[in-house]
C-alpha positions in Angstrom: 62.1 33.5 14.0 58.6 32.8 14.8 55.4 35.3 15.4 52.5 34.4 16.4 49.0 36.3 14.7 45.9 36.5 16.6 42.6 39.1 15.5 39.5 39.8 17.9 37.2 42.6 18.6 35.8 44.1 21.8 32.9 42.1 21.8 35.4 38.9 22.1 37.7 40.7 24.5 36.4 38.3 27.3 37.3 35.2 25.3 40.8 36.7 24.8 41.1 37.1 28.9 41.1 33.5 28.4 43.0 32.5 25.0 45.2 35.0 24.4 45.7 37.4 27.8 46.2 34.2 30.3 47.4 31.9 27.5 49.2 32.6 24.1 51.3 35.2 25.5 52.7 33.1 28.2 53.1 30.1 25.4 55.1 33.0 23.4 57.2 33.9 25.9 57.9 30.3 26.8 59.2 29.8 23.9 60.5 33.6 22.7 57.8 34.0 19.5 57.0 37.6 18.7 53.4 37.3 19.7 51.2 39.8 17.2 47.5 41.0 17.9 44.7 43.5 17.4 42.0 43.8 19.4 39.6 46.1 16.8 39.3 43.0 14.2 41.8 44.3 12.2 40.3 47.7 11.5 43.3 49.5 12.1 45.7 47.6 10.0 42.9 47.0 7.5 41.8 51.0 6.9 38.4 50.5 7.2 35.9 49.4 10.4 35.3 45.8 10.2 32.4 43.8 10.4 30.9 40.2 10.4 29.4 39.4 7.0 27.2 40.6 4.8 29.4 44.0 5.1 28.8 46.7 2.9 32.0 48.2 0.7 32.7 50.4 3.4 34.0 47.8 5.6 36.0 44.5 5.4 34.5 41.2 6.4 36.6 40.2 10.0 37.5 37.3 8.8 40.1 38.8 6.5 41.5 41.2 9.0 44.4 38.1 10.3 45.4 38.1 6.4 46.0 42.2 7.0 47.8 41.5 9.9 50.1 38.9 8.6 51.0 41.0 5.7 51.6 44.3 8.6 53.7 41.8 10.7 56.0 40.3 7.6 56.4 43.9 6.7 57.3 45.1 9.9 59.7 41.8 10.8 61.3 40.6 7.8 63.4 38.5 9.9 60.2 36.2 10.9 60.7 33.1 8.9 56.6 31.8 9.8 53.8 33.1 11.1 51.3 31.2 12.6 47.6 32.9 12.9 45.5 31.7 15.3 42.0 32.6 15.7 41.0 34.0 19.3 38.4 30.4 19.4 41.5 29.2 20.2 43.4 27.7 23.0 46.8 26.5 23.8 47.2 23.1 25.5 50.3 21.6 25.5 52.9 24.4 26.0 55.2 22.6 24.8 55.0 22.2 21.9 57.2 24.2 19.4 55.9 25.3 16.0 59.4 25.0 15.0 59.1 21.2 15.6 55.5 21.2 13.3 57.3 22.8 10.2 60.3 20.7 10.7 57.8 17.6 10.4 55.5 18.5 8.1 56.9 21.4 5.8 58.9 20.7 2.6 61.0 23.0 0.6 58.3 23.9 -1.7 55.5 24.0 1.1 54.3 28.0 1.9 51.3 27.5 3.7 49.9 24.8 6.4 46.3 24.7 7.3 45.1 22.2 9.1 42.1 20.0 7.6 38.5 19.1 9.5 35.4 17.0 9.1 34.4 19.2 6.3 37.3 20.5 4.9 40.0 22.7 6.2 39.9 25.4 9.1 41.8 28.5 8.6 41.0 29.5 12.2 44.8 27.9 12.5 47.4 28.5 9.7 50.8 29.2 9.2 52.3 30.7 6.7 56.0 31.4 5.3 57.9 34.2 4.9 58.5 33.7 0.8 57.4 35.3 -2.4 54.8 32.5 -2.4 53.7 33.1 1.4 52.9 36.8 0.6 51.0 35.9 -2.7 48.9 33.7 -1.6 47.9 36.4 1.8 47.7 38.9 -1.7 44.9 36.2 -3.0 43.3 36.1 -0.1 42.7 39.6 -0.2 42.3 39.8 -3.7 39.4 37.4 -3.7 37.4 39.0 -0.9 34.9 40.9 -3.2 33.4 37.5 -4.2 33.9 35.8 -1.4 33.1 38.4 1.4 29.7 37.5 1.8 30.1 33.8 1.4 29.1 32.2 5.0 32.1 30.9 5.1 34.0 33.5 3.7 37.6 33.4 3.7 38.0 30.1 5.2 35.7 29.2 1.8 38.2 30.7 -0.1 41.0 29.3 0.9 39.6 26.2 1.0 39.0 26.5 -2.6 42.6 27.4 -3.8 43.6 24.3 -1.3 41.3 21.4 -2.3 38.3 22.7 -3.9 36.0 21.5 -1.5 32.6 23.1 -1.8 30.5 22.4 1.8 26.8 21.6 -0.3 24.0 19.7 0.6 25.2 17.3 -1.4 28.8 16.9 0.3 32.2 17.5 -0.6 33.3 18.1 -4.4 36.5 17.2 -4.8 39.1 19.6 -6.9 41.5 22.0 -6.2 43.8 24.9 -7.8 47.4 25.3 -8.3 48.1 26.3 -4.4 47.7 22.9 -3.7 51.2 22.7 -5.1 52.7 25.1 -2.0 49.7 24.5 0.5 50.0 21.7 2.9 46.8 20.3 4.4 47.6 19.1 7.9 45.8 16.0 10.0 43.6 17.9 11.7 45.2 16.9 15.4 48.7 18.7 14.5 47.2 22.3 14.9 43.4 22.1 15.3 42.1 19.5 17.6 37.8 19.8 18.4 36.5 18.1 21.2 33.9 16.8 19.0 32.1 15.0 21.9 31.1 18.3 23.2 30.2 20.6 19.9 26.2 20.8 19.5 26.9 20.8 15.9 29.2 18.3 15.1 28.8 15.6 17.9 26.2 13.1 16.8 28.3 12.3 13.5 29.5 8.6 13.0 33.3 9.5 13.5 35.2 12.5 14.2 37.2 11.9 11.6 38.9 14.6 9.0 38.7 14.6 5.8 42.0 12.9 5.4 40.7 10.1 7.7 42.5 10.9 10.7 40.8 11.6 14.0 40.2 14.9 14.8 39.2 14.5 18.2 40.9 16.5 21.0 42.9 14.3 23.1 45.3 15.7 26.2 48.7 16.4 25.4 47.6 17.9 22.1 48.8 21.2 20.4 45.8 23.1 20.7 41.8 23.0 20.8 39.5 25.3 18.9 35.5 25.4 19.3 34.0 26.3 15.7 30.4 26.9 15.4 29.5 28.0 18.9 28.6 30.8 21.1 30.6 33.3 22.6 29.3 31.9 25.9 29.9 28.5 25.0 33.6 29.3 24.2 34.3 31.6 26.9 32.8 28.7 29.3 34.9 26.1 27.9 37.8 27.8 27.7 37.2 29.2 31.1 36.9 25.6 32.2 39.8 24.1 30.5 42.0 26.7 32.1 41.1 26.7 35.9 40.3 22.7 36.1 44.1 22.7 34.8 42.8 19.6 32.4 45.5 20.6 29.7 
């Protein structure tokens, strides 16, 4: 059994029209996944109000409200074998694919977690995660790790990130490393679960190549899984997702 995790606030509800109203749940029905969300950021599942970083004590950092979630909806469905969290930046665009197929491909007996890597690293805006001893750990490091991490700019993802390859995003580019995790966590061509139309991002598309950081091309092409839009707007993602949708381009 599969669920599928996604985490947005009010101020994102009109992106969610889009990605997740008019697009995740049919994919979930499609395809009968237990389709999980909250539309507060987490705060209910959390137990405090959320807020993007720096956040005080009082409240949790968003970012780590999907990690809440997924440890609600493995509570709360012990027959879900996976669960794959996916960010509300996030659209579906080839229905059918089945994530069923993805961990048949790319998981191994000893693999807990799949996150798909980028130009810089990985991008936990797309994970999945198993049901296992190890699965729940590593969401229980993940929350564990938030009071040094919370105010990191790239906060969770940074953090995860860290226990997956040790890639530190400096000035001075990538330092290799790693932890452990690396053992259990799979890092995914990019493409599989977290394809960018580079061409189009203001941030990323004058670089040479749109290549990951395992040297596979990142770039959205059709008939792939999904496309996410990092490091824009709320504008700029409800507009292209928005466009995607009603030019039927998928």
């Amino acid at each position: 059994m599969i669920a599928v995790v996604s985490v947005h606030d009010k101020k994102y509800e009109p992106l969610a029209e889009w990605t997740l109203h008019k697009n995740k749940k049919e994919y979930c029905k499609k395809h009968g996944y237990i389709l999980e969300y909250a539309d507060d950021g987490g705060e209910k599942v959390c137990g405090k109000p959320v807020m993007l970083p720096p956040a005080p004590d009082t409240h949790i950092p968003i970012g780590w409200g999907k990690i809440f979630l997924m440890k609600d909806v493995f509570r709360r469905h012990p027959g879900v074998e996976w669960i794959f969290s996916t960010d509300c930046d996030v659209m579906i665009t080839n229905m059918d694919t089945k994530i069923e197929d993805i961990i048949k491909e790319h998981a191994g007996p000893n693999t807990h977690v799949m996150i798909p890597a980028d130009c810089n690293g990985i991008n936990c805006g797309n994970m999945l995660v198993r049901n296992s001893p190890i699965g729940k750990a590593f969401l229980n490091t993940v929350i564990s790790g938030m009071p040094l991490y919370r105010n990191w700019y790239m906060v969770e993802n940074q953090l995860i990130q860290d226990l997956a390859i040790g890639s530190h995003l400096r000035e001075n580019g990538i330092t290799p490393g790693g932890t452990f995790w690396a053992e259990v966590i799979k890092v995914l061509p990019q493409r599989v679960i977290n394809s960018y139309d580079y061409t189009k991002l203001p941030l990323l598309k004058n670089r040479p190549n749109f290549n990951d950081i395992l040297g596979t091309d990142g770039q959205w092409q059709k008939g792939d899984f999904l496309i996410q839009w990092p490091a824009t707007d709320l504008e700029y993602r409800i507009n292209a997702a928005k466009d995607l949708s009603e030019n039927k381009s998928l």
